[in-house]
PDB file with one MODEL, atoms N, CA, C and O in Angstrom:
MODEL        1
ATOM      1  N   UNK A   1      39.444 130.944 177.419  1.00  0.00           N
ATOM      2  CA  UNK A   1      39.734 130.747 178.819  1.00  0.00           C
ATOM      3  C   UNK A   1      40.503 129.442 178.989  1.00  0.00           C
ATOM      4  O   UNK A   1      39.868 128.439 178.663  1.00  0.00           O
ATOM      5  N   UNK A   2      41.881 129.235 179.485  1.00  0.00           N
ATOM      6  CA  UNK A   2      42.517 128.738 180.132  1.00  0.00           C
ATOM      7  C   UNK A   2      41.950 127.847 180.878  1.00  0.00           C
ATOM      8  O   UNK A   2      41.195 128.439 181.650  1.00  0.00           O
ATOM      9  N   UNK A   3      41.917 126.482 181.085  1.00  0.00           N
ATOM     10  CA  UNK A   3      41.453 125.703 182.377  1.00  0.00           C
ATOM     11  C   UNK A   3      42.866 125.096 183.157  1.00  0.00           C
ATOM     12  O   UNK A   3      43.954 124.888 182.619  1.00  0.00           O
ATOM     13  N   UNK A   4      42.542 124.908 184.424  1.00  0.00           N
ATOM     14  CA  UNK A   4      43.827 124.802 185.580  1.00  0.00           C
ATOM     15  C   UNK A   4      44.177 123.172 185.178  1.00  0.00           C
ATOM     16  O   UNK A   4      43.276 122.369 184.937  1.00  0.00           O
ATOM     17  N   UNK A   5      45.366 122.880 185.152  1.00  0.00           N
ATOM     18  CA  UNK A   5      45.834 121.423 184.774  1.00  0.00           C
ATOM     19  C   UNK A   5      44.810 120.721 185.375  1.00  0.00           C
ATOM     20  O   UNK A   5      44.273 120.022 184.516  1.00  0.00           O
ATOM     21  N   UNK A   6      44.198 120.561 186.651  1.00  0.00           N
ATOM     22  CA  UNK A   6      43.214 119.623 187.135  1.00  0.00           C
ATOM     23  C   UNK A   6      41.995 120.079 186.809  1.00  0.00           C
ATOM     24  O   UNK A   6      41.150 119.355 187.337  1.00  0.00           O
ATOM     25  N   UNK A   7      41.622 120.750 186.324  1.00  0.00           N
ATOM     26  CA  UNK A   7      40.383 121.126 185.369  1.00  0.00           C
ATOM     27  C   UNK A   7      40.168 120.319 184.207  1.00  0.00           C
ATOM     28  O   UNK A   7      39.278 119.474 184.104  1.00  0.00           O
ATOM     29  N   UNK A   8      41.048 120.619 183.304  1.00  0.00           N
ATOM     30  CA  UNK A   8      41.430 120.080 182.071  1.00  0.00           C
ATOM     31  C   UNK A   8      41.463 118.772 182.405  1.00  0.00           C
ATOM     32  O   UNK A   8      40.692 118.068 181.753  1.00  0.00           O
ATOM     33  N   UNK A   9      42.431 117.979 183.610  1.00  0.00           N
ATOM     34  CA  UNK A   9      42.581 116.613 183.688  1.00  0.00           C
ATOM     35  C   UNK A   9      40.734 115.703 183.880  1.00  0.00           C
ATOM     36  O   UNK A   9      40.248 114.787 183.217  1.00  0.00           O
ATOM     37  N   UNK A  10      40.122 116.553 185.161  1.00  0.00           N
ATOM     38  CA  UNK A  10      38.508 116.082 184.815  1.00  0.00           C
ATOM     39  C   UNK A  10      38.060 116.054 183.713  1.00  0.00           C
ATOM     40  O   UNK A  10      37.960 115.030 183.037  1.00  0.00           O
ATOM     41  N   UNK A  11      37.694 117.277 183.341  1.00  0.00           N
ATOM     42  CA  UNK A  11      37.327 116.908 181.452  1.00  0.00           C
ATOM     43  C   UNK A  11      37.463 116.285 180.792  1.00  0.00           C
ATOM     44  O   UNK A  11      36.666 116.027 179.890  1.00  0.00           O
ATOM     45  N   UNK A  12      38.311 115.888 180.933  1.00  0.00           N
ATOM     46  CA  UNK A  12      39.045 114.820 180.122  1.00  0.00           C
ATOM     47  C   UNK A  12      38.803 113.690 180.671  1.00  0.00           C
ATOM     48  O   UNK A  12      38.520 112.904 179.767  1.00  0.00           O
ATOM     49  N   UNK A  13      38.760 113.147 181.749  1.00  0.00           N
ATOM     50  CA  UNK A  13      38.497 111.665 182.558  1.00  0.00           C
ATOM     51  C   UNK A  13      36.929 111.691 181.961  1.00  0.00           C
ATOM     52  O   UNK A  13      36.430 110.617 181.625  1.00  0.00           O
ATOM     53  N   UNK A  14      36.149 112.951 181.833  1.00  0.00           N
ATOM     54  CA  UNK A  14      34.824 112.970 182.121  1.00  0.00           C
ATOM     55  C   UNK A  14      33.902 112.416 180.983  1.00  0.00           C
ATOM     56  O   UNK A  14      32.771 111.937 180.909  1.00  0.00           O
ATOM     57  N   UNK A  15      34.892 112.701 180.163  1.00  0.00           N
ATOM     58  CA  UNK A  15      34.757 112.872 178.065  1.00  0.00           C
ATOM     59  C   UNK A  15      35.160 111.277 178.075  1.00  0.00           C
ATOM     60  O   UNK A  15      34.445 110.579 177.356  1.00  0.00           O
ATOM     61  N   UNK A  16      36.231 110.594 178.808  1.00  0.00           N
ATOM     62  CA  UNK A  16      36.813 109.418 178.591  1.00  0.00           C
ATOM     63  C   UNK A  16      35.842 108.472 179.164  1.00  0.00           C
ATOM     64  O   UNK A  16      35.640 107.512 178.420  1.00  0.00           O
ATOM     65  N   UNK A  17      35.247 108.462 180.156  1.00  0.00           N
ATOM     66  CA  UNK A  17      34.706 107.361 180.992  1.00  0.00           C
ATOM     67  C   UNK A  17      32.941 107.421 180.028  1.00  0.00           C
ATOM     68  O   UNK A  17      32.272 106.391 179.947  1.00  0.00           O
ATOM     69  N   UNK A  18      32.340 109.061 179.262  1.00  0.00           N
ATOM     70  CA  UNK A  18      31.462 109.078 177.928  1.00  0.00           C
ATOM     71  C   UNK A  18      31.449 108.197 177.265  1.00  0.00           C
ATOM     72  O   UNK A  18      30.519 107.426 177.024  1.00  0.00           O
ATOM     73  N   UNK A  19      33.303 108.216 176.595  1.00  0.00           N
ATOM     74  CA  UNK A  19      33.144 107.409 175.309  1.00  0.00           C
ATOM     75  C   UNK A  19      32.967 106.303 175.537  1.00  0.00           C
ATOM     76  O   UNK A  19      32.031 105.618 175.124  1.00  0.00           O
ATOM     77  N   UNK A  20      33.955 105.934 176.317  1.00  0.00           N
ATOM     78  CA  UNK A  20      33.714 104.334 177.349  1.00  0.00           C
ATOM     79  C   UNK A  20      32.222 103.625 177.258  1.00  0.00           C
ATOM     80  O   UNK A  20      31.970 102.458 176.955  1.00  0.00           O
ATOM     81  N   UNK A  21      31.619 104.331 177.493  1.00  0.00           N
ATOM     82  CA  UNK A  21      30.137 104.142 177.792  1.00  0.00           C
ATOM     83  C   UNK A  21      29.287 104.041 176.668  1.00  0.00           C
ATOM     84  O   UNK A  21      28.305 103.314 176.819  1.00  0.00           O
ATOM     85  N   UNK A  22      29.452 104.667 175.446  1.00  0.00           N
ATOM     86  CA  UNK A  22      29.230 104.565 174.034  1.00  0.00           C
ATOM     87  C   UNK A  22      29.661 103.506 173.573  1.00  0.00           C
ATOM     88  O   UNK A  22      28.708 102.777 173.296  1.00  0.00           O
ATOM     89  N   UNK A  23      30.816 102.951 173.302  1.00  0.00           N
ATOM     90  CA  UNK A  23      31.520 102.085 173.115  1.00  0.00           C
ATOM     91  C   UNK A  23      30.638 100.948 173.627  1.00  0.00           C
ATOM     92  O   UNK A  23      29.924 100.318 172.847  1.00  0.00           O
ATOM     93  N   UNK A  24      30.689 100.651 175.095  1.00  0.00           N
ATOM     94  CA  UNK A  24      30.364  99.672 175.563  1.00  0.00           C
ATOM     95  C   UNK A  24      28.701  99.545 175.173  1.00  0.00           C
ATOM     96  O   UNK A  24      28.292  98.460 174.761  1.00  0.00           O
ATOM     97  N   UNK A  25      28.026 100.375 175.280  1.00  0.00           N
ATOM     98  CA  UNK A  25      26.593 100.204 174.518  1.00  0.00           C
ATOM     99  C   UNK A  25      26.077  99.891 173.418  1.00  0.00           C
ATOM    100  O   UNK A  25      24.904  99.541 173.286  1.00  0.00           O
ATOM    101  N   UNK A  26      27.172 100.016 172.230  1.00  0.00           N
ATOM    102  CA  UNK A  26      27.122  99.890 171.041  1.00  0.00           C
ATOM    103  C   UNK A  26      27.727  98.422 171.115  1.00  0.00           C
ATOM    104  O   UNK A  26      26.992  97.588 170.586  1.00  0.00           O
ATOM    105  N   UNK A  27      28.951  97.906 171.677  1.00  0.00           N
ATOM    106  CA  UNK A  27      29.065  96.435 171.903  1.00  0.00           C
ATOM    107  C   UNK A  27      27.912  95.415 172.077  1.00  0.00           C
ATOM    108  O   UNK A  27      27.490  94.379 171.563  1.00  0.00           O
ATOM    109  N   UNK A  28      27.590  96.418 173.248  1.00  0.00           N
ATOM    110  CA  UNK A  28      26.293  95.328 173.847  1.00  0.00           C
ATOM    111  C   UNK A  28      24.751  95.034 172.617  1.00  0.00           C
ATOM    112  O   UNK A  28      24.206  93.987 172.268  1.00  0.00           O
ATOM    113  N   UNK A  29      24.509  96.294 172.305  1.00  0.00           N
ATOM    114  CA  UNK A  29      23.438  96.535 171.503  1.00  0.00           C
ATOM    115  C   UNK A  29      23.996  95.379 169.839  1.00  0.00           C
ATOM    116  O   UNK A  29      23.186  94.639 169.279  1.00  0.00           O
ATOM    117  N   UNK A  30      24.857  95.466 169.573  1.00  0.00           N
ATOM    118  CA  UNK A  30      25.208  94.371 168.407  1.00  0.00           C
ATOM    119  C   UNK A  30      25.273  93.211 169.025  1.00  0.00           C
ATOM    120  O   UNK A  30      24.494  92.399 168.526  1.00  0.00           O
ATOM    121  N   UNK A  31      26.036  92.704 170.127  1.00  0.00           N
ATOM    122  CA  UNK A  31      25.379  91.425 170.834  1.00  0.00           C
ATOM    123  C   UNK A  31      23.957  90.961 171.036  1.00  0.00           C
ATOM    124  O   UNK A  31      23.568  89.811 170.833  1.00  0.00           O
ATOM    125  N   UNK A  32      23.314  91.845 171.405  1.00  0.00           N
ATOM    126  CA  UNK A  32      21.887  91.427 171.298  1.00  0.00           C
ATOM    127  C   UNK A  32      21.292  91.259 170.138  1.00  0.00           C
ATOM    128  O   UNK A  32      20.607  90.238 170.071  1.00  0.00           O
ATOM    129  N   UNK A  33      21.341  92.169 168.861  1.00  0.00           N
ATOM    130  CA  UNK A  33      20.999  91.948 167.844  1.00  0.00           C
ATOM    131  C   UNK A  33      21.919  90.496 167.223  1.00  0.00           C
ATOM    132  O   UNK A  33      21.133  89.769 166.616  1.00  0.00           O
ATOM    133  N   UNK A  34      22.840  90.130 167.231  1.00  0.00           N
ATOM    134  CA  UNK A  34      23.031  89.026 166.452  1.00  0.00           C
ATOM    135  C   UNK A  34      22.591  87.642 167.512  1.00  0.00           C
ATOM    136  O   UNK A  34      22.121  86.674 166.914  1.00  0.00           O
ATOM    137  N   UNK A  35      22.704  87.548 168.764  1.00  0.00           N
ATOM    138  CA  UNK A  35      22.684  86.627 169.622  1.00  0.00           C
ATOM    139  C   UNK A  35      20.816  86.345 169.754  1.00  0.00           C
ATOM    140  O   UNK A  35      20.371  85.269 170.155  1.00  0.00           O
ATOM    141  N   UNK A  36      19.850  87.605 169.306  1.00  0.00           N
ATOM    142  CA  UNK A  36      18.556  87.358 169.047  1.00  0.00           C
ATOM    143  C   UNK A  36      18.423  86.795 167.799  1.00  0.00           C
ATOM    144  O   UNK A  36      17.778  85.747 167.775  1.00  0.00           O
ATOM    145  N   UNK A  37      18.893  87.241 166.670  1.00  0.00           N
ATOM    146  CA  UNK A  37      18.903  86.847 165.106  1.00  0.00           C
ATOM    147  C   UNK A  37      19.132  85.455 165.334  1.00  0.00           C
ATOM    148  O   UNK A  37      18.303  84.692 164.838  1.00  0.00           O
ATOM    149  N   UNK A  38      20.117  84.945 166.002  1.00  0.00           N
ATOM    150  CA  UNK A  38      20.653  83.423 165.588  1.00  0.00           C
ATOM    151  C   UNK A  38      20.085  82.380 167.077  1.00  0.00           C
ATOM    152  O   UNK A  38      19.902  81.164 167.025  1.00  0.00           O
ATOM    153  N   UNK A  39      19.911  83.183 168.212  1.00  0.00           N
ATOM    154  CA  UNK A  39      19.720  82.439 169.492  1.00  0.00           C
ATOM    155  C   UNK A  39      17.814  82.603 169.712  1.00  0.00           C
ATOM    156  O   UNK A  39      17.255  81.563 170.060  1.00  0.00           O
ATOM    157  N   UNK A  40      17.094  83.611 169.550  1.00  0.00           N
ATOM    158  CA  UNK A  40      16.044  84.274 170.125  1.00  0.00           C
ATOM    159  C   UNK A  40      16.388  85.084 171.176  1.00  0.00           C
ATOM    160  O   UNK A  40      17.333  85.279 171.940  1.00  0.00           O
ATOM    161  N   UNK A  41      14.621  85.726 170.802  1.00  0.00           N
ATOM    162  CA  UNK A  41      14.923  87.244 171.993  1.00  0.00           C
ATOM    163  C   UNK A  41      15.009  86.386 174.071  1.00  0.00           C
ATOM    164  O   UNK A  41      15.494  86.905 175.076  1.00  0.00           O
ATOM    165  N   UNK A  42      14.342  85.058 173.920  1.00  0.00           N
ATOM    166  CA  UNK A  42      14.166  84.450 175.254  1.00  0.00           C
ATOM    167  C   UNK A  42      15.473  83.417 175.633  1.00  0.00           C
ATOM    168  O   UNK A  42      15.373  82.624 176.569  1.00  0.00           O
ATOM    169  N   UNK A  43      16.925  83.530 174.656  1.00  0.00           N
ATOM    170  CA  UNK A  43      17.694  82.571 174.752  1.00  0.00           C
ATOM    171  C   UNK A  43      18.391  83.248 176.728  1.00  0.00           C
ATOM    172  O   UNK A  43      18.270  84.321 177.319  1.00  0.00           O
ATOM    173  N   UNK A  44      18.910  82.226 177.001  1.00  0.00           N
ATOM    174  CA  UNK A  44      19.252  82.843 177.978  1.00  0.00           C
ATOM    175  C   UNK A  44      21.031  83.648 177.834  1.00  0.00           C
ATOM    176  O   UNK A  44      21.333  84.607 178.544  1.00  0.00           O
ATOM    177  N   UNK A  45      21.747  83.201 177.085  1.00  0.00           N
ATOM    178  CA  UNK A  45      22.760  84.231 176.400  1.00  0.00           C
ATOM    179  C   UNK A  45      22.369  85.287 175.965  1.00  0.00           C
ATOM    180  O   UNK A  45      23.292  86.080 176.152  1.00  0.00           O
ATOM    181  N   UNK A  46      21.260  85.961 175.324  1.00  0.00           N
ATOM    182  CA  UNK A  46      20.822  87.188 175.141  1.00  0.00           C
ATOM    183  C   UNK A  46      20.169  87.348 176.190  1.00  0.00           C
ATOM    184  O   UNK A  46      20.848  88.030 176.957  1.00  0.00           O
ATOM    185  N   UNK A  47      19.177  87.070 176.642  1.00  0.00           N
ATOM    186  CA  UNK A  47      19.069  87.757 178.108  1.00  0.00           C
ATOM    187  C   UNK A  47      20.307  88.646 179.284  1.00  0.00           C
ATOM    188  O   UNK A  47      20.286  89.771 179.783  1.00  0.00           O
ATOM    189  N   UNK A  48      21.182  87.627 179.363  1.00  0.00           N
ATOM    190  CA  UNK A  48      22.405  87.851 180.055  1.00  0.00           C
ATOM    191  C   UNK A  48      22.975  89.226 179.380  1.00  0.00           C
ATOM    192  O   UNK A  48      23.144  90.183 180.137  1.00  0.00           O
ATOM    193  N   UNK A  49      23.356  89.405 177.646  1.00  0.00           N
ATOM    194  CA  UNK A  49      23.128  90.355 177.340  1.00  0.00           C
ATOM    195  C   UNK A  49      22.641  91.675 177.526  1.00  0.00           C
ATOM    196  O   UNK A  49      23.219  92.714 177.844  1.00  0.00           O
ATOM    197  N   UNK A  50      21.320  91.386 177.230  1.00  0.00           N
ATOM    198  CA  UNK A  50      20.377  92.855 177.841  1.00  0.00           C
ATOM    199  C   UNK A  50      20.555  92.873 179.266  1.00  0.00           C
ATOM    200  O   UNK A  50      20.800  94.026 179.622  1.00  0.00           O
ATOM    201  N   UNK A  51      20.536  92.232 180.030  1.00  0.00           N
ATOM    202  CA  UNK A  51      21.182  92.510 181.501  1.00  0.00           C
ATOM    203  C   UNK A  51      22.394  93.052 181.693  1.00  0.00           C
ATOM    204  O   UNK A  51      22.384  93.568 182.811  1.00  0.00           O
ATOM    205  N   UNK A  52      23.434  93.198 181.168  1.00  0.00           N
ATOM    206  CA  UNK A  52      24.802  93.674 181.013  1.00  0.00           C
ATOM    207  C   UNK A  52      24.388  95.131 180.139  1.00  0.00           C
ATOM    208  O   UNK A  52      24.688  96.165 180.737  1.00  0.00           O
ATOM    209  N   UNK A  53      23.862  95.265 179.055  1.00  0.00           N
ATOM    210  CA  UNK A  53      23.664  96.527 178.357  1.00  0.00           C
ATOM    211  C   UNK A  53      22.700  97.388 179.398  1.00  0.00           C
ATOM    212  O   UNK A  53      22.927  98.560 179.698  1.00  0.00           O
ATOM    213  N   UNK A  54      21.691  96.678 179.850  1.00  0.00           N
ATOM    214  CA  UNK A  54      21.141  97.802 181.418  1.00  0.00           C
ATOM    215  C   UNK A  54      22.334  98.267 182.377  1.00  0.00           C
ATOM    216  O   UNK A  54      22.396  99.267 183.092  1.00  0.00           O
ATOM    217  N   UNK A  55      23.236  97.270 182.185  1.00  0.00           N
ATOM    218  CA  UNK A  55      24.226  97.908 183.565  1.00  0.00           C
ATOM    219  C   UNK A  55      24.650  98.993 183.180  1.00  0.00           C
ATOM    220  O   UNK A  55      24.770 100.008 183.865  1.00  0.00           O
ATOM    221  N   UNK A  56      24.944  98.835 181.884  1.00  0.00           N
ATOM    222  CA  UNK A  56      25.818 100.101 180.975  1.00  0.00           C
ATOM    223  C   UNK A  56      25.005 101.724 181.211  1.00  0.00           C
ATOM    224  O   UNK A  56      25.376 102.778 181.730  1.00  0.00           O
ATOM    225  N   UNK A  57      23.818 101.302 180.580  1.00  0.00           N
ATOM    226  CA  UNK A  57      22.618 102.232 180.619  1.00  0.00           C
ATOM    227  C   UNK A  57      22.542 103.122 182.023  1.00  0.00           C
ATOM    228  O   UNK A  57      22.741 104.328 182.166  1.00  0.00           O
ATOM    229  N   UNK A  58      22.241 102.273 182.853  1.00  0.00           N
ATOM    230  CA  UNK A  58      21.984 102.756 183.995  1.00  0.00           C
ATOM    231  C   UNK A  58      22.620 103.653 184.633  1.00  0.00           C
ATOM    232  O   UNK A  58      22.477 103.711 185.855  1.00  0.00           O
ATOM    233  N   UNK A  59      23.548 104.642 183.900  1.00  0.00           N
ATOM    234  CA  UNK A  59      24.287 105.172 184.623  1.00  0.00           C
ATOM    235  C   UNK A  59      24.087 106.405 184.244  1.00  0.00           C
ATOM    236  O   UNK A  59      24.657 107.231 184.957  1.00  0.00           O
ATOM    237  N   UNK A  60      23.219 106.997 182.999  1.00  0.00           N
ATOM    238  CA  UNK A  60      22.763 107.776 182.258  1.00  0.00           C
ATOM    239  C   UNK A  60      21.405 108.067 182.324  1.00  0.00           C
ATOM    240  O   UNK A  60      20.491 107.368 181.887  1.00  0.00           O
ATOM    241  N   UNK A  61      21.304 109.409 183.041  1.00  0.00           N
ATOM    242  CA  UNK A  61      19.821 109.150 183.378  1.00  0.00           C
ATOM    243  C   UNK A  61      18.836 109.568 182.296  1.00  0.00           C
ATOM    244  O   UNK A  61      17.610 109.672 182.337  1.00  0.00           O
ATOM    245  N   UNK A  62      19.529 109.733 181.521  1.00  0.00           N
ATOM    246  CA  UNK A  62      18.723 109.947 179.654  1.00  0.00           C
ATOM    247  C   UNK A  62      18.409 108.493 179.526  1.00  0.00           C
ATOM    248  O   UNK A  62      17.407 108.375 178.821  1.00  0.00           O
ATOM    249  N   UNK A  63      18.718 107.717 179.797  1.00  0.00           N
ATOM    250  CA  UNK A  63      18.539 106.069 179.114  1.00  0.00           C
ATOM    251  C   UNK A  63      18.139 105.456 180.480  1.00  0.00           C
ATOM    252  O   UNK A  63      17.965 104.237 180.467  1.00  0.00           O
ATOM    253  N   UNK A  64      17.983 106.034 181.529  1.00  0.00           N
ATOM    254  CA  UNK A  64      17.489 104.834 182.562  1.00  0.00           C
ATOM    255  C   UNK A  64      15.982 104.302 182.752  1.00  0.00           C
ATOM    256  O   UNK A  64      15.634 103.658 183.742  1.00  0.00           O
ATOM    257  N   UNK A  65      15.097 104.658 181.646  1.00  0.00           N
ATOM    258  CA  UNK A  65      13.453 104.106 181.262  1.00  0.00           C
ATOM    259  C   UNK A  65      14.306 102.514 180.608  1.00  0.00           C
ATOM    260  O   UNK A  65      14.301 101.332 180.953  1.00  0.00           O
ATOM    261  N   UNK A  66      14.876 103.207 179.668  1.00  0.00           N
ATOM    262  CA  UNK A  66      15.531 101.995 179.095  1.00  0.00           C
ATOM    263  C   UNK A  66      15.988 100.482 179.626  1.00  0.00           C
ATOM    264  O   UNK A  66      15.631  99.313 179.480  1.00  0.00           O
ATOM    265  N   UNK A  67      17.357 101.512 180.582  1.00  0.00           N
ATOM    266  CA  UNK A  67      18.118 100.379 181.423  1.00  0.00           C
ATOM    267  C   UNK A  67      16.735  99.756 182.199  1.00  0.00           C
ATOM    268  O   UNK A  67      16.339  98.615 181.962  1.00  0.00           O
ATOM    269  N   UNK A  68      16.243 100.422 182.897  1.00  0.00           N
ATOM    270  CA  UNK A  68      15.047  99.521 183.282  1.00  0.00           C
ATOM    271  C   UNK A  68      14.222  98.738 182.639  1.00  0.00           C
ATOM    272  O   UNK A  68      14.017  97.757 183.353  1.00  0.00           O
ATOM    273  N   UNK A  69      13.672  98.672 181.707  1.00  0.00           N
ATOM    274  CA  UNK A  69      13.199  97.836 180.952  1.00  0.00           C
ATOM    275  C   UNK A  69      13.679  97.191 180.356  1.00  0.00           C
ATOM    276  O   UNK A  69      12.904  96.309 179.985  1.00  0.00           O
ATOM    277  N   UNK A  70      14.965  97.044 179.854  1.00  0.00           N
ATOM    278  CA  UNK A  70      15.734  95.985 179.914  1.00  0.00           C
ATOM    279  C   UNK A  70      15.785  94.953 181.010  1.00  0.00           C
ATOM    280  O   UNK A  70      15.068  93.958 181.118  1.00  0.00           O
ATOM    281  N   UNK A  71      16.784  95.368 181.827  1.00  0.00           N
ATOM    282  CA  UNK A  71      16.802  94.755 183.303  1.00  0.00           C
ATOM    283  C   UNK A  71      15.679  93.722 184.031  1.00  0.00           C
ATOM    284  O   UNK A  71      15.818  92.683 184.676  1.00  0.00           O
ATOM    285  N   UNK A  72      14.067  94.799 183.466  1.00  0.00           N
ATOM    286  CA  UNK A  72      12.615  93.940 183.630  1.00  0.00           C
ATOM    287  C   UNK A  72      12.968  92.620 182.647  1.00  0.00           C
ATOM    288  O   UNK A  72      12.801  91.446 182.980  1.00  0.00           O
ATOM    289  N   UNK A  73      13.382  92.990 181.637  1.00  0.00           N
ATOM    290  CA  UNK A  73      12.934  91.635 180.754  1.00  0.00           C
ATOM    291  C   UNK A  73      13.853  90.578 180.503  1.00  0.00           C
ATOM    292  O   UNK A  73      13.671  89.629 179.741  1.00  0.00           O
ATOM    293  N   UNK A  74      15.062  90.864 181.345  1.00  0.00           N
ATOM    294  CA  UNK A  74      16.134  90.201 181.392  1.00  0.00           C
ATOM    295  C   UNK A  74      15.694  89.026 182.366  1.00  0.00           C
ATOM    296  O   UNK A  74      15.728  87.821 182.116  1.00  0.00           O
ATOM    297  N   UNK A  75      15.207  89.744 183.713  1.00  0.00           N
ATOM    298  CA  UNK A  75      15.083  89.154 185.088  1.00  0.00           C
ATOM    299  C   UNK A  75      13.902  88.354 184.612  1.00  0.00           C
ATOM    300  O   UNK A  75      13.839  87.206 185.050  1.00  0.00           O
ATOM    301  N   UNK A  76      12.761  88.837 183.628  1.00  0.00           N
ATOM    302  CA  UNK A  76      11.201  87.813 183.836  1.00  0.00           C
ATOM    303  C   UNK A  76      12.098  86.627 182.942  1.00  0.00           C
ATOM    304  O   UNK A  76      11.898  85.418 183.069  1.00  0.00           O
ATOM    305  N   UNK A  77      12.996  87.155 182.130  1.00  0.00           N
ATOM    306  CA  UNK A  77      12.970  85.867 181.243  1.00  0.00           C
ATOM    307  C   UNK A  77      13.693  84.919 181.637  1.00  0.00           C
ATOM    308  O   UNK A  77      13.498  83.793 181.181  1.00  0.00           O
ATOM    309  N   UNK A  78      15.122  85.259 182.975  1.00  0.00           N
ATOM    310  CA  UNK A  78      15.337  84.166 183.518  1.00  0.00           C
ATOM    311  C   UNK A  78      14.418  83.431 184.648  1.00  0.00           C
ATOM    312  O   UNK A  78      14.413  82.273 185.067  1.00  0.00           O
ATOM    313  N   UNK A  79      13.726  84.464 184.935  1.00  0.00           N
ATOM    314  CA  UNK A  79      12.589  83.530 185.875  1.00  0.00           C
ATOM    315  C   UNK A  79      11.836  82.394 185.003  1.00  0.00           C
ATOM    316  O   UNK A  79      12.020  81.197 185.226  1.00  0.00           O
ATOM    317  N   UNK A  80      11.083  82.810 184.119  1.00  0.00           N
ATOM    318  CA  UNK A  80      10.674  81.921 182.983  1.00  0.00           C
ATOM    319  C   UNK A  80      11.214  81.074 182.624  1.00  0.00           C
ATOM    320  O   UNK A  80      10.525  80.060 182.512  1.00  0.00           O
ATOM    321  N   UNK A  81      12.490  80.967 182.289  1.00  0.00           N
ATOM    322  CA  UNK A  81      13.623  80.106 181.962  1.00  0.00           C
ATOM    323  C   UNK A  81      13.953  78.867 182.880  1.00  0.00           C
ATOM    324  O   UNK A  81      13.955  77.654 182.673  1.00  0.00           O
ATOM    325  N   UNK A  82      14.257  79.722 184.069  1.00  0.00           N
ATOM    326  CA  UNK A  82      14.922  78.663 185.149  1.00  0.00           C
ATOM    327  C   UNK A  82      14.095  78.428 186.585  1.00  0.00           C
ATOM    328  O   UNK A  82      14.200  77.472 187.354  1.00  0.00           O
ATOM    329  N   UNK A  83      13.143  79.742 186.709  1.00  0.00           N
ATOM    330  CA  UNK A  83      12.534  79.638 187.813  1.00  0.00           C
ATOM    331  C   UNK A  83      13.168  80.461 189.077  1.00  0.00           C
ATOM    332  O   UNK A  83      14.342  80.213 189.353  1.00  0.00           O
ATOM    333  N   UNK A  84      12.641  81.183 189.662  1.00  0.00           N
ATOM    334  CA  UNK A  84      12.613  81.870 190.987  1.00  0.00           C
ATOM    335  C   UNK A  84      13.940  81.441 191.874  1.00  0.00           C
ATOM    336  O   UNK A  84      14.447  82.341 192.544  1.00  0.00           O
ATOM    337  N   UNK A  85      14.471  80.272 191.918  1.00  0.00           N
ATOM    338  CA  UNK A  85      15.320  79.363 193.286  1.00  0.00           C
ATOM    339  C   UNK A  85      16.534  79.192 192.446  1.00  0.00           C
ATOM    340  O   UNK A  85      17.580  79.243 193.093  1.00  0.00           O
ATOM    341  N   UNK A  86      16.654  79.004 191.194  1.00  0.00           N
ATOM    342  CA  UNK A  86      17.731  79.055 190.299  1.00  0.00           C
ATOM    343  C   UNK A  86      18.693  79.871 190.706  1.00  0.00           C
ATOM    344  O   UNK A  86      18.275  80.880 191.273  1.00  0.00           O
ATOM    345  N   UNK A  87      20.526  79.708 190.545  1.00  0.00           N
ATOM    346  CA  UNK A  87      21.684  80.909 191.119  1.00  0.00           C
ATOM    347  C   UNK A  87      21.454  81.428 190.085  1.00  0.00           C
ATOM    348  O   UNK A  87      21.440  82.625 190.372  1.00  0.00           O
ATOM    349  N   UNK A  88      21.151  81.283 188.482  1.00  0.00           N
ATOM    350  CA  UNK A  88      21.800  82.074 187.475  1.00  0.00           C
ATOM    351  C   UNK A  88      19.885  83.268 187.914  1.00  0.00           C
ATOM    352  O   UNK A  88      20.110  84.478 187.882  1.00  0.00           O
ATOM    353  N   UNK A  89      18.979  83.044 188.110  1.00  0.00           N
ATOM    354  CA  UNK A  89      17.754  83.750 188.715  1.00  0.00           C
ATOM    355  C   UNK A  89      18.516  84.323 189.928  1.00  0.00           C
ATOM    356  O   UNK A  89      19.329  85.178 189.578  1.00  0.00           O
ATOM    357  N   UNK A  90      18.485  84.121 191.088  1.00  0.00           N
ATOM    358  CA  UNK A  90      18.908  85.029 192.456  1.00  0.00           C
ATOM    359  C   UNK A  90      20.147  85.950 191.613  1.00  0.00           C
ATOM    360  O   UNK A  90      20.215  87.163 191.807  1.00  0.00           O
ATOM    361  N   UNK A  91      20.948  85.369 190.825  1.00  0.00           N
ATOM    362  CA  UNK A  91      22.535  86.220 191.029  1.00  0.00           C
ATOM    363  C   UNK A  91      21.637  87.646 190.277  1.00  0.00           C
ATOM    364  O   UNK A  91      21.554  88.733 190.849  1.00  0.00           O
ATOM    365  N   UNK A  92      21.115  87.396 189.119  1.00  0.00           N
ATOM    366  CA  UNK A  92      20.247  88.704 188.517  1.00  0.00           C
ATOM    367  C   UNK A  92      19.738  89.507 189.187  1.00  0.00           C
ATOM    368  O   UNK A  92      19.772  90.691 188.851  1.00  0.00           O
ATOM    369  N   UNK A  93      18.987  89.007 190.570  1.00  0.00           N
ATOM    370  CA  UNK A  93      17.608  89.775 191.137  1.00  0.00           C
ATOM    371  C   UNK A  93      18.732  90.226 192.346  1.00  0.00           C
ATOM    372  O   UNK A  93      18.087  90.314 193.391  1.00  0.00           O
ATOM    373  N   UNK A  94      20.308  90.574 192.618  1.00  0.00           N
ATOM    374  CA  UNK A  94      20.738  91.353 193.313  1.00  0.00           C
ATOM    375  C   UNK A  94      21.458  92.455 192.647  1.00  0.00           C
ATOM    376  O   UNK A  94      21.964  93.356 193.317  1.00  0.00           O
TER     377      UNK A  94
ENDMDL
END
């Protein structure tokens, strides 16, 4: 079966904006692993990290237990870090 040029053109955006998303998860996921290896899991550069790899996540509702629990441990650890009143704390918790 034949698909109509704008058929085919979705599919294709649909498959593209996938890989996109693979890509960018697999970026993020090796950032965290080396930036924990050499920084710790509580540095606040890996935090920032797993906060950026939830954004990724979150858009997949196969992985959004994930993106969320990320996101949780991103946000306690800049609270921990800097405290509740902190911008690099508020800019996270919107």
């Amino acid at each position: 079966m034949l698909l109509s040029d704008e058929a085919w053109w979705n599919k294709t955006f649909a498959e593209a904006v996938h890989f996109e998303r693979l890509v960018l998860q697999r970026v993020h996921e090796n950032t965290i692993a080396r930036q924990t290896s050499e920084l710790g899991s509580s540095d606040l550069a890996t935090l920032r990290s797993k906060a950026a790899l939830a954004s990724v996540l979150k858009d997949d509702q196969g992985q959004l237990p994930e993106a969320r629990a990320l996101a949780e441990e991103a946000a306690a650890g800049r609270v921990a870090q800097r405290g509740d009143g902190h911008e690099d704390t508020r800019r996270g918790q919107t």
